[in-house]
N, C-alpha and C positions, 0 to 999 in steps of 0.2 A: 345184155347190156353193152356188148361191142369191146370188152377190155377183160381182163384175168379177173378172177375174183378174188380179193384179196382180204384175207382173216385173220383175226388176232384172238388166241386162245382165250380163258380168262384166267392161267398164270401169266401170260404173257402182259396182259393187261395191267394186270395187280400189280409187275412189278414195273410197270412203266408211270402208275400214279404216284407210287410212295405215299399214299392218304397217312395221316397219321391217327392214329386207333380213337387219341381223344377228339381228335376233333369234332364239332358239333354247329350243327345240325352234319351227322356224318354223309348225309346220302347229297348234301348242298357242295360238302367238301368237294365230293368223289365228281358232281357235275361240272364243278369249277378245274378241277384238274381235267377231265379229258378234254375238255375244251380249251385248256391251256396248249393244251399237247396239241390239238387242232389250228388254236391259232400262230402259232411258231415254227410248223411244219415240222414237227416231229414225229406226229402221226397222220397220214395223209388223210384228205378227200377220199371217201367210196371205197373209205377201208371196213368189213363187217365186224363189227364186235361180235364178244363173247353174248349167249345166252343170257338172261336173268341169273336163272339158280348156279350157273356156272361161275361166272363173274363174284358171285355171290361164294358161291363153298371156296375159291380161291383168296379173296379178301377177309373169310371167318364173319361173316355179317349176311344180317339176317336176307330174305331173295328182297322182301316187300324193300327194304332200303337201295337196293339197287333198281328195282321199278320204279319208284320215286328219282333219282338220279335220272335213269333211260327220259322219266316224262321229262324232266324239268331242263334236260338237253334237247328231246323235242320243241317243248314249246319255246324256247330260243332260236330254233332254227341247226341246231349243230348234228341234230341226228335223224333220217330219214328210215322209217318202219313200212315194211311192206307185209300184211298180216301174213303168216306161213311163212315166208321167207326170211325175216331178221331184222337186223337196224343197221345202218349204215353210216360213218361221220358223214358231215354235211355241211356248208356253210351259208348262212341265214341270207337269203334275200335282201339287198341293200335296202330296198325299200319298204321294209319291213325292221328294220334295226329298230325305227323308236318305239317298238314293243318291246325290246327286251332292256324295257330299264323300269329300273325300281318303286318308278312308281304307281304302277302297275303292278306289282308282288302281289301276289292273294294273300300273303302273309307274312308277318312282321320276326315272326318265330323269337322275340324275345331279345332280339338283336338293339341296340343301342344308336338312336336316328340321326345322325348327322351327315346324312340326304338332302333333311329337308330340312328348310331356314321359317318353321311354322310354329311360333310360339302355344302355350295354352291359355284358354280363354281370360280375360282379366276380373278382377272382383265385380265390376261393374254389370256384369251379364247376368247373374240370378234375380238380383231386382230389374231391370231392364224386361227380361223375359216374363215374371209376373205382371208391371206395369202392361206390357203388349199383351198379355192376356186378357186384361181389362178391357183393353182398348178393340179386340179385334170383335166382339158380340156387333158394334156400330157399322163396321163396314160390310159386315153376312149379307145385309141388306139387296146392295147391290149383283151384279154379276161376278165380282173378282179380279176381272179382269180390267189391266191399266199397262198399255206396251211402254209408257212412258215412266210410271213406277206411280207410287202416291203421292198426293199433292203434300205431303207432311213429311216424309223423307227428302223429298227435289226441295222443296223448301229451308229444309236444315242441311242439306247441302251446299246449297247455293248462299246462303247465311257464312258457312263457315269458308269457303272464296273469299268473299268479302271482307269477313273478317282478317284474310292472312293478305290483302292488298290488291283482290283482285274483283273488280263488280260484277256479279254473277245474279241470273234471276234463274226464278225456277224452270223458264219453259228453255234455259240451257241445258239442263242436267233428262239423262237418259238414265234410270236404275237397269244395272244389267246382273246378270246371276255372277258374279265376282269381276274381277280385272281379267282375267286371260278371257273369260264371253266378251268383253269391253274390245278387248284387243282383236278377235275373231270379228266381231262385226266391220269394225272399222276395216281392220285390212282388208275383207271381205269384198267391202262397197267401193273399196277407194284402189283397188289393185287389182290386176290380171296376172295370168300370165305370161312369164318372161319381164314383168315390170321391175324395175333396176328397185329394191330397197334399201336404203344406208339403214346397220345397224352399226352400233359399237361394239367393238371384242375386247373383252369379252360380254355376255349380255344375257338377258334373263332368256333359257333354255327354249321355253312354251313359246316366247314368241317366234324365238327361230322354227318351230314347230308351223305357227299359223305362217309364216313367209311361203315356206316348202310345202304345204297342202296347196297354198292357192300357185303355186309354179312358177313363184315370180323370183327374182335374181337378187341374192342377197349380197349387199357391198358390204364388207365390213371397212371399220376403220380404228384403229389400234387406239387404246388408250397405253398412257406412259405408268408409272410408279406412283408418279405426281397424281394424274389424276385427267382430264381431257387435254386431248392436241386437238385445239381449234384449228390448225391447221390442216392437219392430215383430216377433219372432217368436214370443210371446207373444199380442200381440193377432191374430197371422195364425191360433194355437190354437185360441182361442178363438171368434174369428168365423168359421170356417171348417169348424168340427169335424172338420177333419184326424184321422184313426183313428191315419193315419200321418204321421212326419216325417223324410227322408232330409237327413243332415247328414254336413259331413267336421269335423269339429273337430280335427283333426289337420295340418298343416301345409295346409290346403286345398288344394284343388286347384279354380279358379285360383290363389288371390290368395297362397298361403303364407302364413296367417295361422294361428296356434296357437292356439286358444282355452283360455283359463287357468282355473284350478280351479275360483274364483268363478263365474265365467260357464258353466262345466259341470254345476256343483251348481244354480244356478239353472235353469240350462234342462230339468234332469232334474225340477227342483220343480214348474215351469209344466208340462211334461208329463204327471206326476202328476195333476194338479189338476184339465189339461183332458182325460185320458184318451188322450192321444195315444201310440201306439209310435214311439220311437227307434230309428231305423236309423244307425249310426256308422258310416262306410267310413273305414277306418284305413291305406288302403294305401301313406299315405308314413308312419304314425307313427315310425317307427326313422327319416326321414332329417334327423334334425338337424345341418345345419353348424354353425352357432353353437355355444357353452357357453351352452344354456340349461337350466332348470331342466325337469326331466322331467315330465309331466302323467301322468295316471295314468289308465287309459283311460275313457272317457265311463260304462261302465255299472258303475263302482268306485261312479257316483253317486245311482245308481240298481238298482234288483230287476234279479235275472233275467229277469224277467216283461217289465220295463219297455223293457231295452234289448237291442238286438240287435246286433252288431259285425259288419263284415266284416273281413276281413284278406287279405292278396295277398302272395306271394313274388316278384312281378313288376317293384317298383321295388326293393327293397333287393338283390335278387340279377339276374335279369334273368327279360322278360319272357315269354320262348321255355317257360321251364318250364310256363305257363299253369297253377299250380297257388294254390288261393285258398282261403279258409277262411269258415266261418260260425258265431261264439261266438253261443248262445241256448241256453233249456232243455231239457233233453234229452228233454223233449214235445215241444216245436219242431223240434230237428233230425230227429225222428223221422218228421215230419209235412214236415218239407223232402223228407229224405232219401226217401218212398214218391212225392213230387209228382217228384222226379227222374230216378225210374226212367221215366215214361211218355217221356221226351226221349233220356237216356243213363243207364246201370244204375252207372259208375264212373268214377273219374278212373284216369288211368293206374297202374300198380305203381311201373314204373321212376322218374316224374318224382317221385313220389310217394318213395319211397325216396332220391332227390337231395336233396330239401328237407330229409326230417330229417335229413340228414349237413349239408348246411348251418346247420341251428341250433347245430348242436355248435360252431360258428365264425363266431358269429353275430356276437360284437362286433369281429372279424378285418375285414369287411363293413363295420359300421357305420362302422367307421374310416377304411376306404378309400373309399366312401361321401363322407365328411364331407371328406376331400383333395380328393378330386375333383372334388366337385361346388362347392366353396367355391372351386378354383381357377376353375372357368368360370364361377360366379357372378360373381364380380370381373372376368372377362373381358368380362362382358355388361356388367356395371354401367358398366365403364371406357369400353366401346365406346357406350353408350348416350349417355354424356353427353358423348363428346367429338364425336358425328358427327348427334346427335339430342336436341338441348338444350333443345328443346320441351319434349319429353315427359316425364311426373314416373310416378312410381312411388316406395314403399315397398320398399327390402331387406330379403326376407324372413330368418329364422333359421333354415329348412331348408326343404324341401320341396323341389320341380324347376324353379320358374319362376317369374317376376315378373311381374305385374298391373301394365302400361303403361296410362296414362291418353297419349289423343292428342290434338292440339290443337285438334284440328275431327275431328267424327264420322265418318268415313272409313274404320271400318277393312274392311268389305269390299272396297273399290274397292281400296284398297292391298295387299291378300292378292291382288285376280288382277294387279295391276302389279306385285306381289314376282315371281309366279309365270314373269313375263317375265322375268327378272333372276334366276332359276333357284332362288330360295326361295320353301317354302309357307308361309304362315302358318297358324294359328288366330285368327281373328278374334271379337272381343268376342260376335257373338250366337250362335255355336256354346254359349256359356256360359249365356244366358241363354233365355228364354220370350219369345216373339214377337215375334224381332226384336231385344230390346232389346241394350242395352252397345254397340252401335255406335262407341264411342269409346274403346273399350280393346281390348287385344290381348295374348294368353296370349305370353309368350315363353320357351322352357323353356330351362335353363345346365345340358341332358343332353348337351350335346355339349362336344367336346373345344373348347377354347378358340382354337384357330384357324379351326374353323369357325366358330363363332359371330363374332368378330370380323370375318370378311369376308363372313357373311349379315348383319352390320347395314351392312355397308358398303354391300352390293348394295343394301339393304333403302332406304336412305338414297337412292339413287341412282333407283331407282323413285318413292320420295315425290316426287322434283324431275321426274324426267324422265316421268313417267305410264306406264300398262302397255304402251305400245309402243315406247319408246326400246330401243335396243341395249342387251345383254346381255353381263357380263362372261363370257368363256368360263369352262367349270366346270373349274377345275380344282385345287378338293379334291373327294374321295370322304368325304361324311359316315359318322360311325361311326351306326349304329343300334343 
């Protein structure tokens, strides 16, 4: 290997983790600390750990829990196995990082989800789902196959445009297998690489995902407290010559910010001007808690030509349907719909037949929707500031979750010491471009309000006690 070999016993090891005894899942603990120890340069690169059983009779825990540990730093990338010879620390391939997150876990281990901002399905879906049973005997008929979706969904979609101020026909609408397939095609067609893209920081994770598969150049451009700087995303237009610009103007997703008329019509104008395409993901637009005044969707402000919308049945209904939409011109969809076929030829019949039975009961949703999620909001809000009075945030007016500012940059380190204390977080730089937002933390009010109250309690109890103190045992079962 051209350098010394350098070993660490498995006393030596044991007492460099300090795991604590209860903690739980113990062998997720034990991975989370040497890889702390890895990433802070306390224990170098291409140093050999102890054996399994070794490591094992030094900690008093069983070997099988330390092979579990060894895998679960392998498949991260932090430990390198050469069979016969040992395992080595390591550090994970940069371009392999977006495997080692959470959502990806092969298992949930009982742990409390405030990851992910995914409500569970609304009342409206068991009948829905009988109704499309009904319905699906009539179209067996055929082949199955429609790259453009069914004439009975595109049709109650483009129904419900219309309906919120914006005239929509059917041969607009493209059904795609959720919003991020929506968002994948489009970047897909419409971007190379090295192509300049404007997003906003912070912004929905997956799509920073689809930018950097296709290699194109992501611009960020900062949002404030407040809420958009039309300015700063203007001049990012301009100086950047962005083709394109991925934006959530609708309840964001992080921060739940709604951007209002003004600031819509403006940002379609600077669009205009700098030549830039609008891409709007819409997929919390319908969750308002509050009585707020309803915005009318981003491309009412703009041409057809100009804006491009995605839309998702995933947060208003639930997100197992994986069925998702794309409003553009119906040269666009057309031109979606042939780049689709080279991946998958359609989206499903049945789920497909679910959704439009769910529009027909759409504001039955919104409503239960707007109970619900307004009760856990308050759950969180209440909990936040009576156990974690540091931290500020803004109450959003809909959307799934609240934009925490924390009081020192922290929040990776806090997401693996939640992770001991049996909640995942999302941490600020999933949100952002290289790293940044360090110091905020997405929290979603999609769970039912007992859970969340006792994942800030945990969450709380991590902040003080670090990622290895003992672990409250789990015992709620989060609703997904």
């Amino acid at each position: 290997m051209g350098e010394v070999d350098r070993y660490l016993s498995g006393p030596q090891l044991a007492r460099l983790v300090s795991v604590d005894p209860a903690a739980r899942p113990y062998y997720r603990a034990l991975a989370l600390a040497v890889r702390s120890l890895v990433l802070d340069g306390r224990l170098a690169v291409r140093v050999r750990l102890p054996a399994e059983r070794h490591l094992a009779h030094a900690l008093g825990v069983s070997r099988t829990t330390v092979t579990a540990a060894y895998d679960l730093l392998r498949e991260q990338g932090y430990l390198d196995t050469r069979r016969g010879a040992g395992s080595w620390t390591a550090l994970p391939d940069p371009s392999s990082l977006s495997a080692d997150n959470p959502w990806l876990a092969a298992s949930d281990e009982g742990m409390l989800q405030l990851h992910s901002a995914a409500p569970a399905a609304t009342a409206q879906l068991p009948g829905a789902l009988a109704q499309a049973a009904r319905d699906l005997p009539r179209h067996t008929l055929g082949a199955g196959y429609d790259p453009l979706g069914l004439a009975v969904l595109r049709e109650a979609i483009a129904a419900r445009y219309t309906a919120r101020g914006l005239a929509t026909r059917p041969g607009q609408i493209l059904v795609t297998a959720g919003a991020q397939h929506g968002i994948h095609l489009v970047l897909n067609l419409l971007t190379g690489a090295g192509d300049p893209v404007l997003v906003e920081s912070p912004t929905y994770p997956h799509a920073l995902d689809v930018v950097r598969q296709r290699g194109a150049r992501t611009v960020p451009a900062g949002m404030t407290d407040e809420g958009w700087n039309l300015d700063l995303l203007t001049s990012a237009m301009r100086q950047s010559s962005a083709r394109l610009a991925y934006v959530v103007p609708d309840f964001h997703n992080p921060t739940g910010w709604l951007m209002d008329d003004a600031t819509r019509a403006a940002l379609a104008g600077a669009a205009r001007r700098n030549g830039t395409l609008l891409v709007a993901d819409e997929s919390w637009a319908e969750l308002a808690v509050d009585d707020v005044p309803g915005a009318a969707p981003l491309a009412a402000f703009g041409t057809d030509a100009q804006v491009i919308t995605i839309g998702s049945a995933s947060k208003l209904w639930w997100g197992g349907l994986r069925i998702g939409w794309v409003r553009a011109t119906a040269a666009l969809v057309r031109r979606l719909a042939a780049l689709r076929a080279s991946v998958e030829i359609a989206s499903p019949i049945f789920e497909q037949l679910v959704v439009a039975r769910l529009f027909e009961r759409i504001e039955e949703a919104r409503a239960e929707r707007r109970r619900t999620l307004g009760a856990a909001r308050d759950a969180l809000v209440g909990a936040l500031r009576a156990e974690l009075p540091s931290w500020s945030f803004t109450v959003p007016a809909g959307g799934g979750s609240l934009w925490v500012r924390l009081d020192s940059p922290t929040a990776t380190p806090l997401a693996e010491a939640a992770a001991c204390h049996g909640v995942r977080l999302a941490p600020g730089p999933w949100f952002g471009v290289d790293g940044t937002l360090e110091n905020h933390l997405r929290l979603p009010f999609t769970q039912p309000p007992r859970v969340l109250t006792e994942a800030v309690s945990r969450v709380a109890t991590a902040r003080t006690a670090g990622p290895y103190g003992p672990r409250p045992a789990a015992s709620l079962t989060p609703a997904l």
